[in-house]
C-alpha positions as CSV (number, residue, x, y, z in Angstrom):
1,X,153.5,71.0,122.1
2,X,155.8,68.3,124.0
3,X,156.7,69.0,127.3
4,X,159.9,70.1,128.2
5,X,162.0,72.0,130.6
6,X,161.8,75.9,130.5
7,X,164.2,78.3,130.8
8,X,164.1,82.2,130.5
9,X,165.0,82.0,127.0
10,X,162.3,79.5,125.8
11,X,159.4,81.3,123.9
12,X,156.4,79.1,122.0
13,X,155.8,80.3,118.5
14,X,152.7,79.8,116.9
15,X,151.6,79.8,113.2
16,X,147.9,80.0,112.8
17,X,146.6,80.5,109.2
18,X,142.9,80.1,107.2
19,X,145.3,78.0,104.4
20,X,148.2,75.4,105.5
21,X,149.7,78.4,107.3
22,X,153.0,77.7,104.8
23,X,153.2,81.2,104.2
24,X,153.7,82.6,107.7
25,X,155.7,79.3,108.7
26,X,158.3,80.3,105.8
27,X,158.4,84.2,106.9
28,X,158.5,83.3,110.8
29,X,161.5,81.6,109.9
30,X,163.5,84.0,108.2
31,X,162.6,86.1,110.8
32,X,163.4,83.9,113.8
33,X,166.5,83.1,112.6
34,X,167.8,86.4,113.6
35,X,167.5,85.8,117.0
36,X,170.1,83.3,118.5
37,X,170.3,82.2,121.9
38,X,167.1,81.9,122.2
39,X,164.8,78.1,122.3
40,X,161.5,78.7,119.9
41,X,159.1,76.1,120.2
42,X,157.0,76.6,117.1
43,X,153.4,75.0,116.3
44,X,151.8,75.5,113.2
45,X,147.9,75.3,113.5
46,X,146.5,75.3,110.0
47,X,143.0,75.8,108.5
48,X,141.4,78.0,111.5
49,X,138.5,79.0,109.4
50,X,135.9,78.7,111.9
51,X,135.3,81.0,114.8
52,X,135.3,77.6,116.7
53,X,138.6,76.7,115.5
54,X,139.9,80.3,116.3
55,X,138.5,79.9,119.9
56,X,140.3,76.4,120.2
57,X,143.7,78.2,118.9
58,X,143.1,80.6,122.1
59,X,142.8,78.1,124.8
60,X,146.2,76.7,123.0
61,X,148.0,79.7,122.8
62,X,146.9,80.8,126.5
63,X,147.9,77.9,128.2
64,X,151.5,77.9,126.2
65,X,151.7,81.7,127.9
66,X,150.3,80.1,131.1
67,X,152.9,77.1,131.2
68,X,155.9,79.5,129.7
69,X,155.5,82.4,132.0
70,X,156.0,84.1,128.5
71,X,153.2,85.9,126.3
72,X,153.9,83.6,123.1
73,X,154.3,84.6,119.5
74,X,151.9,84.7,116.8
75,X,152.7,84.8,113.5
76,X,148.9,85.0,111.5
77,X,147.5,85.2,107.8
78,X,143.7,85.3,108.8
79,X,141.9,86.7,106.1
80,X,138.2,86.5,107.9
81,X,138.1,89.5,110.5
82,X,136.0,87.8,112.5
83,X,138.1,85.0,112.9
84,X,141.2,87.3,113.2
85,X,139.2,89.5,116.0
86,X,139.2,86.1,118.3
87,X,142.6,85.2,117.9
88,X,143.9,88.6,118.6
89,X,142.3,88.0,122.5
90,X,145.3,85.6,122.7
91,X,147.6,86.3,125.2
92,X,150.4,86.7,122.6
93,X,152.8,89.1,120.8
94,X,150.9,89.3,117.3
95,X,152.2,89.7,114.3
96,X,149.2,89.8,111.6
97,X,151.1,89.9,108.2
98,X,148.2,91.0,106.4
99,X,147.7,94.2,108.1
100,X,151.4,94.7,108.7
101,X,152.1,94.3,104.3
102,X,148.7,94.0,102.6
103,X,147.1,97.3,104.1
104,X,150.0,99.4,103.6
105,X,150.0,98.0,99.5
106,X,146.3,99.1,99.6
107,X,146.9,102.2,100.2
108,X,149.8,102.7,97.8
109,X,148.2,101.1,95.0
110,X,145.1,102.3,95.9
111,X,143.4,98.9,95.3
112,X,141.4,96.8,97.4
113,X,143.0,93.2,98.0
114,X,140.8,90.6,97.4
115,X,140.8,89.0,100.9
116,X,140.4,85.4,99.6
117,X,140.8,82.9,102.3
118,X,144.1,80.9,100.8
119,X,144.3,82.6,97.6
120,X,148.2,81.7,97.5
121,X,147.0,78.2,97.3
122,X,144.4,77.9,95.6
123,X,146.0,77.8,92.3
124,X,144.2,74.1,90.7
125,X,143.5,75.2,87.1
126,X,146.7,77.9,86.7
127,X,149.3,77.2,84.5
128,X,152.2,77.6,87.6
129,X,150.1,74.8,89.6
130,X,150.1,72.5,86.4
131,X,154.0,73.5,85.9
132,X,154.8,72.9,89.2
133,X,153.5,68.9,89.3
134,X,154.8,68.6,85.8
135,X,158.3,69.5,87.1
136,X,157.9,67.5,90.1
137,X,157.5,64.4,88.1
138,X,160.0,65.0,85.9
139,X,162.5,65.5,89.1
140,X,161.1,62.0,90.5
141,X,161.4,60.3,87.0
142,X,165.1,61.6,86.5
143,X,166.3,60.9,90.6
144,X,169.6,59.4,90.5
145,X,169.7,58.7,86.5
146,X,167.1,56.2,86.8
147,X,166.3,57.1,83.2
148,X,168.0,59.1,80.3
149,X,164.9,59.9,78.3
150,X,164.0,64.0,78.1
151,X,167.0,65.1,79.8
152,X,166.8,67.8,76.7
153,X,163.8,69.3,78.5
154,X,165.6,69.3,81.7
155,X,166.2,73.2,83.2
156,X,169.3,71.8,84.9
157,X,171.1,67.9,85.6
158,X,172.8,68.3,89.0
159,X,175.7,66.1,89.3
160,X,177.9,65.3,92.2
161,X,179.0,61.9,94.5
162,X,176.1,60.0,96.0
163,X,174.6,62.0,99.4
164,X,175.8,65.5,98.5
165,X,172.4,67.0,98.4
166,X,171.2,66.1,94.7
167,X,167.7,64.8,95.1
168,X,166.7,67.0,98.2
169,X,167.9,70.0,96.4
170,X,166.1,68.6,92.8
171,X,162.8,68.5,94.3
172,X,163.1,71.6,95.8
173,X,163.2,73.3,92.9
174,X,160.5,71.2,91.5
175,X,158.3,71.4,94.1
176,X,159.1,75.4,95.4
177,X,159.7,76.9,91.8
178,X,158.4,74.6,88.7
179,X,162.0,73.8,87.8
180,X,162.5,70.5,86.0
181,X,165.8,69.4,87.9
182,X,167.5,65.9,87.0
183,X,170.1,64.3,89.0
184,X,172.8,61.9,88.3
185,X,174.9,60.5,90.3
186,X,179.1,60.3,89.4
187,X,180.8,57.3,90.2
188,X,184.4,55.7,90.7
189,X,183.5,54.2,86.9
190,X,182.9,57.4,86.0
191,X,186.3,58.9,87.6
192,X,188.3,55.7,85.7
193,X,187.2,56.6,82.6
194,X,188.3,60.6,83.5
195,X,184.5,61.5,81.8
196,X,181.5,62.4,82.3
197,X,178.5,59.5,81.7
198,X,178.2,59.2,77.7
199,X,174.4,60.6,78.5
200,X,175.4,63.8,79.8
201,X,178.1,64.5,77.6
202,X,175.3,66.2,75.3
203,X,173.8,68.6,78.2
204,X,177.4,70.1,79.5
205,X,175.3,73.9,79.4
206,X,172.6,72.3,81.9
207,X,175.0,70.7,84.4
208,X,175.2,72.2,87.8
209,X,177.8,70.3,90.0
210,X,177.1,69.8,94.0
211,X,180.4,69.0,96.1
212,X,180.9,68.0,99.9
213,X,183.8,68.1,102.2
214,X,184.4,64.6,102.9
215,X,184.2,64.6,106.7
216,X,180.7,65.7,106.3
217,X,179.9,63.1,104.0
218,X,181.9,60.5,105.5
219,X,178.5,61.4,108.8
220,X,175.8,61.4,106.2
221,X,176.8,58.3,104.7
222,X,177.4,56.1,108.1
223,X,173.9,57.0,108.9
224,X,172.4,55.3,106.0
225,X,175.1,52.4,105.8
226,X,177.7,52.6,109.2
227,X,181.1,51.1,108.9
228,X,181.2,50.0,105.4
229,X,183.8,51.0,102.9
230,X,181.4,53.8,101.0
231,X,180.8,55.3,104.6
232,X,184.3,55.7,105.1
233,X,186.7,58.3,105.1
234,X,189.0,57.4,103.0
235,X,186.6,56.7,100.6
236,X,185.1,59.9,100.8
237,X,188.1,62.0,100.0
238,X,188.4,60.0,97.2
239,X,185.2,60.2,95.4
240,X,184.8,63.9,96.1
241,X,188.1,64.7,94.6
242,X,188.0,62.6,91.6
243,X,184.2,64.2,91.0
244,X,185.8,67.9,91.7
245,X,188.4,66.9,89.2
246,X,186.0,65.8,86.4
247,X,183.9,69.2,87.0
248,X,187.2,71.1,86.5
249,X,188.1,69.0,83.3
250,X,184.5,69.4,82.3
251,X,184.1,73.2,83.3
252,X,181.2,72.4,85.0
253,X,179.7,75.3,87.3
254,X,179.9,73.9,90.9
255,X,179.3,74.9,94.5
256,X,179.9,73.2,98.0
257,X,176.8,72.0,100.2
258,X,178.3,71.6,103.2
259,X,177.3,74.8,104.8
260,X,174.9,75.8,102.9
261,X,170.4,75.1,103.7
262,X,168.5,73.7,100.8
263,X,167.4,76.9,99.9
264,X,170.8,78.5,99.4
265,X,171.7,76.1,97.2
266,X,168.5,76.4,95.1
267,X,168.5,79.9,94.9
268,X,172.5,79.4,93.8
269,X,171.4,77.2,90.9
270,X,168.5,79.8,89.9
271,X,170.8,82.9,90.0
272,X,173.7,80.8,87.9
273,X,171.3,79.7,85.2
274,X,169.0,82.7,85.0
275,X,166.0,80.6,85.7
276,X,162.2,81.6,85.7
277,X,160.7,80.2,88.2
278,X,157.2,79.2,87.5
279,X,155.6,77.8,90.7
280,X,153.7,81.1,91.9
């Protein structure tokens, strides 16, 4: 971890995991996020599948409680006990999300689990893993309407001004849910004409539109091209009313991404479209 000033409200976080340690990372963070005021330095240590790795994890974690004057947490999916035994001689708070969820579902369903180091990932020769890459290159092949071609196969086209969270949100879904997402981009041409792009006009039911509020959009884009004309404010307003215009006329189903995380959006899109999501 870099070094930095500490305060009484700083507290290290570490993720330690036999797999990529995605799993934990993704439920530490829902759970941290409850907690504000607080500064969480977070580490995640992957692939500790070694009882010499696990004793290298210790030395970390005990010189982050030595250096924080704070017993750090740890947030673990260890399936190997052995493993698991030398990283719960951490100076830490633990948190072992196997025994806290996958001993309690034993016992209800009254089934041993199959304690297989990285099972969640270890998915090469299912049909989710082979639906997942075949919607992630869909999502790269139809980024920004670089190509018009199977858009019929498309779960959703998500349409909005250029920077309002199309692609980021697209291969989300593609990569965190098998979802074949295409974007396309509206443009002052498009708000001239008053229409949608001729290529879309057939695929109305699979739109999905993403809006901005200009101020917001007015930052992104000066990051990527400061002080030029589609940077600037006025430009801004102008482009995203025209394109929430042309969703009205087109009674296409919208929401604004100015507040809202990359998964909020997603999970919008999902819950508007009934979609299965195929990725796990």
């Amino acid at each position: 971890m870099p070094n930095r000033p500490y305060t009484q409200r700083d507290r290290s976080v570490f993720i330690v995991s036999d797999g990529t340690g995605i799993t934990a990372e993704n439920f530490a963070y829902a759970v941290l996020t409850q907690f504000e005021g607080l500064r969480l330095f977070q580490e995640r240590i992957p692939f500790v599948d070694t009882e010499d790795k696990a004793r290298e994890t210790v030395l970390r974690i005990n010189d982050a409680a030595a250096r924080d004057g704070h017993r750090p947490i740890v947030f673990s999916t260890l399936v190997n006990q052995e493993i698991n035994k030398i990283i719960q001689e951490a100076t830490a708070m633990h948190l072992d999300l196997f025994q806290q969820f996958v001993e309690p579902l034993e016992t209800e369903f009254g089934v041993k689990s199959t304690h297989t180091m990285g099972r969640t990932h270890h998915v090469v020769n299912d049909e989710a893993y082979k639906n997942r890459i075949e919607a992630i290159n869909f999502s790269l092949a139809h980024d920004d309407g670089q190509t018009h071609k199977d858009l019929a196969i498309a779960d959703v086209i998500l349409v909005g001004v250029s920077r309002s969270g199309k692609t980021p949100t697209s291969l989300y879904l593609a990569m965190q849910h098998g979802i074949k997402a295409a974007n396309y981009p509206l443009i002052p041409e498009d708000f001239e004409r008053g229409s949608l792009p001729t290529a879309l006009k057939l695929y109305r039911e699979k739109l999905f539109g993403l809006s901005i509020m200009p101020e917001r959009l007015s930052e992104i884009r000066n990051e990527r091209r400061p002080n030029s004309k589609y940077a600037s404010l006025e430009n801004c307003r102008y482009e995203v009313a025209e394109a929430e215009r042309l969703m009205r006329k087109e009674a296409i189903r919208s929401c604004n991404t100015t507040t809202k995380s990359i998964e909020e959006i997603a999970t919008t899109i999902i819950t508007e479209f009934g979609l299965n999501t195929k990725a796990y």
